[in-house]
The first five atom37 places (N, CA, C, CB, O) and aatype in JSON, in Angstrom:
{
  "aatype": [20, 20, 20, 20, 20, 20, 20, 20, 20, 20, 20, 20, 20, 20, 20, 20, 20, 20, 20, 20, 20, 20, 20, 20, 20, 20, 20, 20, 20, 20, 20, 20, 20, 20, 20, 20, 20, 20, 20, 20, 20, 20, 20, 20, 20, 20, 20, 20, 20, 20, 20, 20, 20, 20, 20, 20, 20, 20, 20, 20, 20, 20, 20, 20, 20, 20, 20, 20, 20, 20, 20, 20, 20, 20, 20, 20, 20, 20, 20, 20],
  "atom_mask": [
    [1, 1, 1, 1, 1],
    [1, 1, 1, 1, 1],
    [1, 1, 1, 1, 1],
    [1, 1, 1, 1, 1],
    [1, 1, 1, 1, 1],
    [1, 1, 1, 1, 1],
    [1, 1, 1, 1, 1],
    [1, 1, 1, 1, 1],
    [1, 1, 1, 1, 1],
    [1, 1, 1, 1, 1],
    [1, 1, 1, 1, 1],
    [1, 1, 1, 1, 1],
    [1, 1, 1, 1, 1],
    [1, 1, 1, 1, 1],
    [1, 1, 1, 1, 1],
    [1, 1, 1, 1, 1],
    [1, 1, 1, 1, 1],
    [1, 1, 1, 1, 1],
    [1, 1, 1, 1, 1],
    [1, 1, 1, 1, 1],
    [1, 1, 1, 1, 1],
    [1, 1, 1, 1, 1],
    [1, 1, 1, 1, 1],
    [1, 1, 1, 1, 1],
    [1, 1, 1, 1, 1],
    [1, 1, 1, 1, 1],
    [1, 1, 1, 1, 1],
    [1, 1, 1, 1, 1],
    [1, 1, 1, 1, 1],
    [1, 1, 1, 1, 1],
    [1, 1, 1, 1, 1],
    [1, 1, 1, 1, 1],
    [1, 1, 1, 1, 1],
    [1, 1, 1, 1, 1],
    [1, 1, 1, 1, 1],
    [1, 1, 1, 1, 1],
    [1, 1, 1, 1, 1],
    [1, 1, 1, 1, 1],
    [1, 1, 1, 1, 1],
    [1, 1, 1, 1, 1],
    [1, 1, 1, 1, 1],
    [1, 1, 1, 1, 1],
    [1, 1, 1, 1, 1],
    [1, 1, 1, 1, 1],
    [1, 1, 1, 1, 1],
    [1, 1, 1, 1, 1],
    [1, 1, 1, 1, 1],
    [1, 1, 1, 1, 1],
    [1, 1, 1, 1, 1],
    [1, 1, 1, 1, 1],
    [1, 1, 1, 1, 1],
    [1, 1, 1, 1, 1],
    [1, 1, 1, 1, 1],
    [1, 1, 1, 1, 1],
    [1, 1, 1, 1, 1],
    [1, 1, 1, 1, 1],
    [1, 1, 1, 1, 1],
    [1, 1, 1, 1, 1],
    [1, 1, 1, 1, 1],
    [1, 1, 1, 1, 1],
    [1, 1, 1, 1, 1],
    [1, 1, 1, 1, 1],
    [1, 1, 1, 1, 1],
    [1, 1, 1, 1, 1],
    [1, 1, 1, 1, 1],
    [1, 1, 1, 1, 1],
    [1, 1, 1, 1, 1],
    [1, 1, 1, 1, 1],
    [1, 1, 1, 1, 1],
    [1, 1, 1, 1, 1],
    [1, 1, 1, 1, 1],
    [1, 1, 1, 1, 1],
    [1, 1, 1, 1, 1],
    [1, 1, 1, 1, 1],
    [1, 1, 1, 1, 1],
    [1, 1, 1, 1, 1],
    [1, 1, 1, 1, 1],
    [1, 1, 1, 1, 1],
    [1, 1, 1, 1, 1],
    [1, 1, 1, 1, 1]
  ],
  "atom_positions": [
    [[124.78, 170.74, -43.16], [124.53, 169.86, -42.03], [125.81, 169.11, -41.69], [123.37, 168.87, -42.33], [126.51, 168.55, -42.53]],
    [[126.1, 169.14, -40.2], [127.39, 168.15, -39.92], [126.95, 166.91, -39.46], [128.44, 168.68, -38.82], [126.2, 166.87, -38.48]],
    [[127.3, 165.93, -40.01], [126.91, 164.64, -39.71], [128.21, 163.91, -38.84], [126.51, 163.87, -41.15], [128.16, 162.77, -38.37]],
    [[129.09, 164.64, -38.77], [130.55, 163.98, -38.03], [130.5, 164.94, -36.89], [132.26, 164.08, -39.02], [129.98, 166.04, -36.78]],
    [[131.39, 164.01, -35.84], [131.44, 165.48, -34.63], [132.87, 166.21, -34.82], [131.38, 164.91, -32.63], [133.26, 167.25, -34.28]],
    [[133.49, 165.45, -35.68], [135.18, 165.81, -36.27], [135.15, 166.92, -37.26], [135.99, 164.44, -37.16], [136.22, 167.43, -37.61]],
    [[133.84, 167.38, -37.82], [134.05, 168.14, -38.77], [133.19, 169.39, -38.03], [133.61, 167.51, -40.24], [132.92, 170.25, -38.86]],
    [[132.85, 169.6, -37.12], [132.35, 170.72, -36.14], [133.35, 171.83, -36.37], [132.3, 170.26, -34.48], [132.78, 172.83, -35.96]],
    [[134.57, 172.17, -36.82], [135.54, 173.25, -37.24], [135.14, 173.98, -38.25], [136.78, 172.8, -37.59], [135.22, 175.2, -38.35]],
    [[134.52, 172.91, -39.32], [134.22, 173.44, -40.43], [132.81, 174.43, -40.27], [134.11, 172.27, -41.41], [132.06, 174.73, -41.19]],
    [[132.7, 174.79, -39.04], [131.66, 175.96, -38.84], [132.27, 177.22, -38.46], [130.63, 175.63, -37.74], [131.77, 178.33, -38.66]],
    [[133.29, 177.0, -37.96], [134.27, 178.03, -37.61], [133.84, 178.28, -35.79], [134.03, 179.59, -38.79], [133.1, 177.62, -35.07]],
    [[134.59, 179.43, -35.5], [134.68, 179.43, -34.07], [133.69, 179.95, -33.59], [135.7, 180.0, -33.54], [133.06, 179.46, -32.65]],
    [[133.37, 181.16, -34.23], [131.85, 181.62, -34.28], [130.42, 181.56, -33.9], [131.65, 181.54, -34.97], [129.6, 182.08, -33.14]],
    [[130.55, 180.58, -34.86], [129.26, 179.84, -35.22], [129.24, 178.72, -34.21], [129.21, 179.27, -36.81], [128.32, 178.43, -33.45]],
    [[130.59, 178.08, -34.37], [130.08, 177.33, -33.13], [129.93, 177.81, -31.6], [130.88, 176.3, -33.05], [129.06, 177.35, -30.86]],
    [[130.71, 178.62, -31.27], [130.59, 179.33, -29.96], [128.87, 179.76, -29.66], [131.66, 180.79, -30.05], [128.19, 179.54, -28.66]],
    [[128.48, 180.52, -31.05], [127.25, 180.54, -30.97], [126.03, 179.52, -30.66], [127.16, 180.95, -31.84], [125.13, 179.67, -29.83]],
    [[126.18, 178.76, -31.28], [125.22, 177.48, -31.33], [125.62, 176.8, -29.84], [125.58, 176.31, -32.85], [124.83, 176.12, -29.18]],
    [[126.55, 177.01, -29.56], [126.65, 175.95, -28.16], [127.07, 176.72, -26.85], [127.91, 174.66, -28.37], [127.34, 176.08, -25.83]],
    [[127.12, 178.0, -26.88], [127.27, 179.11, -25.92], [126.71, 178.96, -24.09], [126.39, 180.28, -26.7], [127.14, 179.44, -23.04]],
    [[125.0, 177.61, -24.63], [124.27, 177.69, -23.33], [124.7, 175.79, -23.09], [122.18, 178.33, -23.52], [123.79, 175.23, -22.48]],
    [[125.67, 174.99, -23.41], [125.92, 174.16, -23.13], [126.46, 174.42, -21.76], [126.48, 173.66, -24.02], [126.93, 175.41, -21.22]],
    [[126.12, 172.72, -21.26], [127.12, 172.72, -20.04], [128.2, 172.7, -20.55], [127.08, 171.65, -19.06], [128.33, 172.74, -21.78]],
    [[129.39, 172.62, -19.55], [130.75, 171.9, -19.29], [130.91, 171.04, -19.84], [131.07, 171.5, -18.22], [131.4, 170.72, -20.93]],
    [[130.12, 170.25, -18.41], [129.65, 168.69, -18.63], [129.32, 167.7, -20.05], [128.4, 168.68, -17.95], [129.52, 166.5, -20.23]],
    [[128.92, 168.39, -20.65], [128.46, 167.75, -22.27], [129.51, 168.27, -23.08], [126.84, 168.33, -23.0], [129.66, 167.7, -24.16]],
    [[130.24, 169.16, -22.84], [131.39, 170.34, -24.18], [132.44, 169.0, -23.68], [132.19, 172.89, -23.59], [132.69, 168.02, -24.39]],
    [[132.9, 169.23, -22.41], [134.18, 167.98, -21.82], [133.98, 166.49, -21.92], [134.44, 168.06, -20.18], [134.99, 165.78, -21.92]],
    [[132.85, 165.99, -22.0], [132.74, 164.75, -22.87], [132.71, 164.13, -24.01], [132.19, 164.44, -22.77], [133.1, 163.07, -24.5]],
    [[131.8, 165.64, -24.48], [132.29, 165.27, -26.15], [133.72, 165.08, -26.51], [131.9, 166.47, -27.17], [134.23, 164.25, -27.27]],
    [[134.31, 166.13, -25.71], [136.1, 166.46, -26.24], [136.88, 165.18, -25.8], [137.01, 168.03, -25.29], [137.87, 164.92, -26.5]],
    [[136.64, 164.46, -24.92], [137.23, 163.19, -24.5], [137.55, 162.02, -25.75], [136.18, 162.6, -23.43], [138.58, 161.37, -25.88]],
    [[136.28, 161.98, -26.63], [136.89, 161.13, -27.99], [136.82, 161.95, -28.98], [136.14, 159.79, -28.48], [136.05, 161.66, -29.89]],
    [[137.6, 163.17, -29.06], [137.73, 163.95, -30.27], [138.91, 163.43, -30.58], [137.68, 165.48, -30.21], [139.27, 162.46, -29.92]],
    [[139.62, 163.83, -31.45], [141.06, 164.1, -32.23], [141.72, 165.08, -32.1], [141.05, 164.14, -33.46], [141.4, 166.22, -32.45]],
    [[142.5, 164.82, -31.68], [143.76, 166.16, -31.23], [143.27, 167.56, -31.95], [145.67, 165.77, -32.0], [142.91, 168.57, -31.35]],
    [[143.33, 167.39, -33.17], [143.14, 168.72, -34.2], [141.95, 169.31, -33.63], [142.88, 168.37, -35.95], [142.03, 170.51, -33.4]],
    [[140.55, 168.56, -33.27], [139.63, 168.8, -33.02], [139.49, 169.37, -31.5], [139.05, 167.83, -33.4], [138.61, 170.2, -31.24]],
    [[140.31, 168.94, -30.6], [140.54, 169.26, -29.25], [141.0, 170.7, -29.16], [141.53, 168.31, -28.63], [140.6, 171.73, -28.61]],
    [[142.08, 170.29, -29.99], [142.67, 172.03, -30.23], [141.69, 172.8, -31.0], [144.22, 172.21, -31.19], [141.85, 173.96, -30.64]],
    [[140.44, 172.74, -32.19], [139.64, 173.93, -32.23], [138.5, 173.86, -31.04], [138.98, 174.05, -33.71], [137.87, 174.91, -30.96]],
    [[138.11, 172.87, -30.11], [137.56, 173.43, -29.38], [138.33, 174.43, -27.82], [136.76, 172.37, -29.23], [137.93, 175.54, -27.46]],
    [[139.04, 173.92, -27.41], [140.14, 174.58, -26.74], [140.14, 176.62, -26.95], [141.66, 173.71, -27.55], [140.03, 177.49, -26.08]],
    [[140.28, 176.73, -28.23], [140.67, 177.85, -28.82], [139.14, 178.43, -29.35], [141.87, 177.53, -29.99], [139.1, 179.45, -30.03]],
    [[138.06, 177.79, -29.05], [136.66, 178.34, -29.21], [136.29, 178.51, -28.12], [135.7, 177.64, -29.87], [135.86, 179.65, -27.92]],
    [[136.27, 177.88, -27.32], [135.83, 177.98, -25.47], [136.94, 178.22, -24.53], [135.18, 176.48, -24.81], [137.24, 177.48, -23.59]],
    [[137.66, 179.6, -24.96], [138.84, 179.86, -23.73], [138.28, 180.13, -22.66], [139.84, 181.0, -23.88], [138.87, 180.95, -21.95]],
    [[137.08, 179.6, -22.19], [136.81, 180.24, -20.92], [136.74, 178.86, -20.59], [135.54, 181.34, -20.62], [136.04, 179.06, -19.6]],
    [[136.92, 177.37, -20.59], [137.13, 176.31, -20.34], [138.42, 175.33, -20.47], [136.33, 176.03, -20.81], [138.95, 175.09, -21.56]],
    [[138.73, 174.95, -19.63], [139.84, 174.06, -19.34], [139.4, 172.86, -19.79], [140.29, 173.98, -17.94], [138.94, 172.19, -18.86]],
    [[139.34, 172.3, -20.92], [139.1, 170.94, -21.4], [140.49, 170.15, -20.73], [138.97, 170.89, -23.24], [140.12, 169.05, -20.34]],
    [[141.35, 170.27, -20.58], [142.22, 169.17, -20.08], [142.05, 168.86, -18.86], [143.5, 169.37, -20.21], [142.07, 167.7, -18.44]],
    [[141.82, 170.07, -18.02], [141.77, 170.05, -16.42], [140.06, 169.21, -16.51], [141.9, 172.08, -15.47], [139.74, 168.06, -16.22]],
    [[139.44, 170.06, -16.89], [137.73, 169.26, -16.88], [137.89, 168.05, -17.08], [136.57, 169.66, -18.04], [137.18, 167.36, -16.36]],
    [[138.79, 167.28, -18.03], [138.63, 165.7, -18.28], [139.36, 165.01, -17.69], [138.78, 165.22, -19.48], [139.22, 163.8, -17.88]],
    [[140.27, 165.4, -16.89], [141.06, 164.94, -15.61], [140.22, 164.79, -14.32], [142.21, 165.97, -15.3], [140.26, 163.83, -13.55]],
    [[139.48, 165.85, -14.2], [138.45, 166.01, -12.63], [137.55, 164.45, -13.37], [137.0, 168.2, -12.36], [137.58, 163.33, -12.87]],
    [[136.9, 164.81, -14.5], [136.21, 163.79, -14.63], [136.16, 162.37, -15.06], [135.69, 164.14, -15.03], [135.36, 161.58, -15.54]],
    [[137.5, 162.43, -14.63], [138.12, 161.03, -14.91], [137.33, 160.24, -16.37], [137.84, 160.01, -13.36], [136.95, 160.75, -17.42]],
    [[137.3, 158.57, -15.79], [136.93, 158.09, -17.38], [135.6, 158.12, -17.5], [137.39, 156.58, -17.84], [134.87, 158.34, -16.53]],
    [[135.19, 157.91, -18.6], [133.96, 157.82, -18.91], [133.51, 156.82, -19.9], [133.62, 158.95, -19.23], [134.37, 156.63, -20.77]],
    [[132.53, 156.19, -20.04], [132.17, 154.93, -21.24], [132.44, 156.1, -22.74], [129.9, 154.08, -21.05], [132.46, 157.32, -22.85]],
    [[132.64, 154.84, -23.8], [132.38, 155.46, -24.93], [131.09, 155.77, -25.26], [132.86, 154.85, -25.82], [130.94, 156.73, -26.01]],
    [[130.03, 155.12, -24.85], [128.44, 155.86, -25.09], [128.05, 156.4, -24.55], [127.45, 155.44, -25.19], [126.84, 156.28, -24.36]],
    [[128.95, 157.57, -23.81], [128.71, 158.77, -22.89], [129.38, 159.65, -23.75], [129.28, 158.74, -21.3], [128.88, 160.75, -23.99]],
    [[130.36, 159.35, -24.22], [131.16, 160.52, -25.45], [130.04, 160.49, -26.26], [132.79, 160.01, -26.46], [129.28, 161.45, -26.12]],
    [[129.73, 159.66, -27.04], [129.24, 159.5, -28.33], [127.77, 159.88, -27.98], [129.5, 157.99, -29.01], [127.3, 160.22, -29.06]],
    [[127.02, 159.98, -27.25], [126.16, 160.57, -26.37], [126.13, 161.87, -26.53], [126.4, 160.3, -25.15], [125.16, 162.35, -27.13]],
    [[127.15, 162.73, -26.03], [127.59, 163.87, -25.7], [127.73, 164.56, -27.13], [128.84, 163.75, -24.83], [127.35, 165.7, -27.43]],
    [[128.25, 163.78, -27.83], [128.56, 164.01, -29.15], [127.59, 164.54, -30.45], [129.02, 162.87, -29.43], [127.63, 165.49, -31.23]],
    [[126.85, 163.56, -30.28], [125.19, 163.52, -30.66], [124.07, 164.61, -30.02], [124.63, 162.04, -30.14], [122.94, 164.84, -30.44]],
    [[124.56, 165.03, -29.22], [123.67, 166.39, -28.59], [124.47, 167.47, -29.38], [123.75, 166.69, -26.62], [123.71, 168.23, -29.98]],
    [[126.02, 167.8, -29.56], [126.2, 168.44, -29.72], [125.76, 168.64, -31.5], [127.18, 168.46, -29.02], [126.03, 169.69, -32.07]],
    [[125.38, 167.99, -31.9], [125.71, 167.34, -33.4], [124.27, 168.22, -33.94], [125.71, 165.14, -33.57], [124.13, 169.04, -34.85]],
    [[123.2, 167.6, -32.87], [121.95, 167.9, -32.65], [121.46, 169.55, -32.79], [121.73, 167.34, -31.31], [120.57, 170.07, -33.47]],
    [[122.6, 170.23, -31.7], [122.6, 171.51, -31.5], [122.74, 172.22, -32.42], [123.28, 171.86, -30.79], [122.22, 173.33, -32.44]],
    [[123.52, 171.71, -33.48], [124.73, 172.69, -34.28], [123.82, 172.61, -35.28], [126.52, 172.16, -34.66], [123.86, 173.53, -36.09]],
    [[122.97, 171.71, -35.44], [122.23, 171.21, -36.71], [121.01, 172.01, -36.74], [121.87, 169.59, -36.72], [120.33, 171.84, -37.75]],
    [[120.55, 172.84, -35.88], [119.27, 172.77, -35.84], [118.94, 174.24, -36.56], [118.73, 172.48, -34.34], [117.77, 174.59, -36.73]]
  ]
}
């Protein structure tokens, strides 16, 4: 079980591509907004079919309990 959204790597690219394949954008590019670089870069390199930098630029800022929000769905997903 991942209880961090920082340790979502430790599923590999795979697995996570799998588990989150029918996500929006919208929820993948918010979560990534308060990730950690390291973490930006394995999602980046799991979802090449998404522009996380360009996506979080269009969508300008966002509250932190919209990341952490976003975060928690994904957390949700991966877990289940």
């Amino acid at each position: 079980m991942i209880t961090d959204f920082e340790h979502i790597s430790e599923l590999g690219a795979e697995t996570c591509k799998g588990k989150l394949q029918d996500f929006s954008t919208d929820i993948l590019v918010r979560a990534y907004k308060g990730t950690s670089p390291e973490n930006a870069s394995f999602l980046e390199s799991t979802f090449t079919n998404i522009d996380f930098k360009k996506e979080s630029e269009l969508m300008g800022r966002v509250r932190i309990e919209e990341v952490d929000e976003a975060q928690a769905t994904v957390l949700a997903a991966i877990n289940r």
